[in-house]
C-alpha positions in Angstrom: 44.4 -42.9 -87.1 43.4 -46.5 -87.0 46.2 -47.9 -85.2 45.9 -44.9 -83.0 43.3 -46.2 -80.2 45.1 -49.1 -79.4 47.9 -47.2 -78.3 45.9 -44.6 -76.3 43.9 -46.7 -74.1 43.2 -50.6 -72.6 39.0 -49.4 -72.1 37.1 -51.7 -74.3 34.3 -49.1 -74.6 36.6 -46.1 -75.6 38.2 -48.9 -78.3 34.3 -49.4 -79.9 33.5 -46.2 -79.6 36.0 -44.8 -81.5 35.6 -47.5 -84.5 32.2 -46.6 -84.3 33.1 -42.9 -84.8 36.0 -43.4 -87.1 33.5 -45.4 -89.9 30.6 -42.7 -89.1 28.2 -46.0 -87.5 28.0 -44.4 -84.0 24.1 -43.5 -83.7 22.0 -41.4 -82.8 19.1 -39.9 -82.2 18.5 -39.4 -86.2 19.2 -43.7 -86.0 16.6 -44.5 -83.5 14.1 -42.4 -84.8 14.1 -43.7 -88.5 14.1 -47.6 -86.8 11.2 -46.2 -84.8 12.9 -45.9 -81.5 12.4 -42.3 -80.6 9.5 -40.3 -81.3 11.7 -37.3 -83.3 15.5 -36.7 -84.8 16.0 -33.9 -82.1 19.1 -32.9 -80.6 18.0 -33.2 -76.5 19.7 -30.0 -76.1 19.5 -27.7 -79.1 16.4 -29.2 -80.7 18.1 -29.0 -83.8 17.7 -32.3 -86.2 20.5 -34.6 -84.4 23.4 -36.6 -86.8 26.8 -37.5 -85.9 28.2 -34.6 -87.4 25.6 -32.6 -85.4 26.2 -34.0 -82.1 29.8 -33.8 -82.3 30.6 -30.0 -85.0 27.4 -28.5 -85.0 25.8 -28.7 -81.5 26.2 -25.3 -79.8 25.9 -26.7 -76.6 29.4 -29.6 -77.9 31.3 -26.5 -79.4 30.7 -24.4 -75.7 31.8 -27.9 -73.9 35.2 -28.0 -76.4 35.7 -24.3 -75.2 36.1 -25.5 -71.8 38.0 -28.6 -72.4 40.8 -27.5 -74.6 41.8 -24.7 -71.7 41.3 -26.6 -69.2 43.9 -29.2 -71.0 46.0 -27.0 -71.8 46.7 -25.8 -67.7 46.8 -29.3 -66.6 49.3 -30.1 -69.0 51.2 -27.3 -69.2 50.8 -26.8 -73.2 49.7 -24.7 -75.8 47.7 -26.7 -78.0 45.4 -24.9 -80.4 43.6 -28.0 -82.1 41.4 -28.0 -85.6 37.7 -29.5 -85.9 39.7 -32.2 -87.6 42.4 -32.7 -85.0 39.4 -32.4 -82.2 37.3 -35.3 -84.0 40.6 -37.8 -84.8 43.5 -36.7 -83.0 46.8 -34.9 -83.8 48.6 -36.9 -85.8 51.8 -34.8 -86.4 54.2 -33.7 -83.8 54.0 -31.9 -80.8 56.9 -31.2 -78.5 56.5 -34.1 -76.5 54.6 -37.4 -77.1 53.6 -37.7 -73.9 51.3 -34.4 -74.2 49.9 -35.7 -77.7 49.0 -38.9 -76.1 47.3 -37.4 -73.4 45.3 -34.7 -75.8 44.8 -37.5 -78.0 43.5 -39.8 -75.1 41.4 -36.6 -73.6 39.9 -35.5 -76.8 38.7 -39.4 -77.3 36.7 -39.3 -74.3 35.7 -36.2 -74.5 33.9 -37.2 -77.5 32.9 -40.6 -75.8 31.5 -38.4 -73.0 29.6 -36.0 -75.2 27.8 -39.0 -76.9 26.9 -40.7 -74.0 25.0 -37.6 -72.3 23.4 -37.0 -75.5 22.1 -40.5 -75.6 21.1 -41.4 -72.3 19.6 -37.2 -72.4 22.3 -35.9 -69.0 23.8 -32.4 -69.4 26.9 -32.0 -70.4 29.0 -31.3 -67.5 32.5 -30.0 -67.2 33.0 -31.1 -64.1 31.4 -34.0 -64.3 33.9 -34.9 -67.6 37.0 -33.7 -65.3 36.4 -36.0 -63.1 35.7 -38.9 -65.5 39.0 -37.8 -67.0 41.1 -38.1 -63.7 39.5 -41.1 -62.7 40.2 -43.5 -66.0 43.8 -41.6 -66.1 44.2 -43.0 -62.7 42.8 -46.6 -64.6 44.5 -46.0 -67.9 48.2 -45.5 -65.5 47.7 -48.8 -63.5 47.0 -50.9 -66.5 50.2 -49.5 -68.3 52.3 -49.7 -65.4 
C-alpha cells in the first residue's frame, strides 16, 4: 500500500495526500474547528458532523459521487471492476486481469479521493464532470512524465 503511490503517479500533491490519508492526518473540517478555525464540525454538504471517515465512507453526497465514478471507469476502460469500501479507500492490491487496468483504477480512485477532499475543503460541489476532466487532463500529465 505504502510503496503503492510512488508507482501510480509523479504529482507531488497526489504523493502528500495520500500519506496523509494512509496515516488518518488528512483534516478536516472536525480539525479546523477544534483549532478554532471554522465556526462548526459540519460536513458543507450533508451537515452531518464532518471526520475523515465521514468525508470519505459516510457522506451521502461521496458514496452518490463513487456511484458515478466506478461506471464511468469501468466504460472507459473496458472492465468490470466491482471494488470494496476498502479497495475504494487504498487500492486493489491483488490481481486483476491486467496491471495496466489496476494501475489506472488505482491511480483514478486516488484522485478521486484527492478530488472529494479538496471540494469539501475549499466548500465547491462535487462535480462529475468537473472530476472527468481533472482525470483526463493529469492522465495526459501523468503519460508525458512516464514516457
Amino acid at each position: 500500500m505504502f510503496k503503492l503511490t510512488r508507482k501510480l503517479c509523479k504529482e507531488p500533491k497526489l504523493k502528500e495526500f495520500q500519506f496523509k490519508f494512509i496515516h488518518g492526518i488528512v483534516v478536516t473540517k472536525r480539525e479546523l474547528f477544534k483549532y478554532g478555525v471554522k465556526t462548526d464540525d459540519e460536513c458543507c454538504f450533508s451537515g452531518e458532523n464532518d471526520s475523515i471517515y465521514h468525508t470519505f465512507i459516510h457522506c451521502s453526497f461521496t458514496k452518490s459521487f463513487i456511484q458515478k465514478v466506478i461506471p464511468w471507469f469501468n466504460t472507459m476502460f473496458n472492465s468490470q471492476i466491482s471494488p470494496t469500501t476498502e479497495e475504494l479507500l487504498v487500492g486493489i492490491t491483488s490481481n486483476l486481469n491486467e496491471k495496466s487496468s489496476t494501475n489506472k483504477f488505482n491511480y483514478t480512485t486516488l484522485f478521486m479521493r484527492y478530488f472529494i477532499y479538496s471540494c469539501k475543503l475549499n466548500n465547491k460541489p462535487i462535480d462529475f464532470h468537473d472530476f472527468v476532466n481533472a482525470v483526463r487532463q493529469r492522465d495526459l500529465i501523468e503519460n508525458t512524465v512516464n514516457n
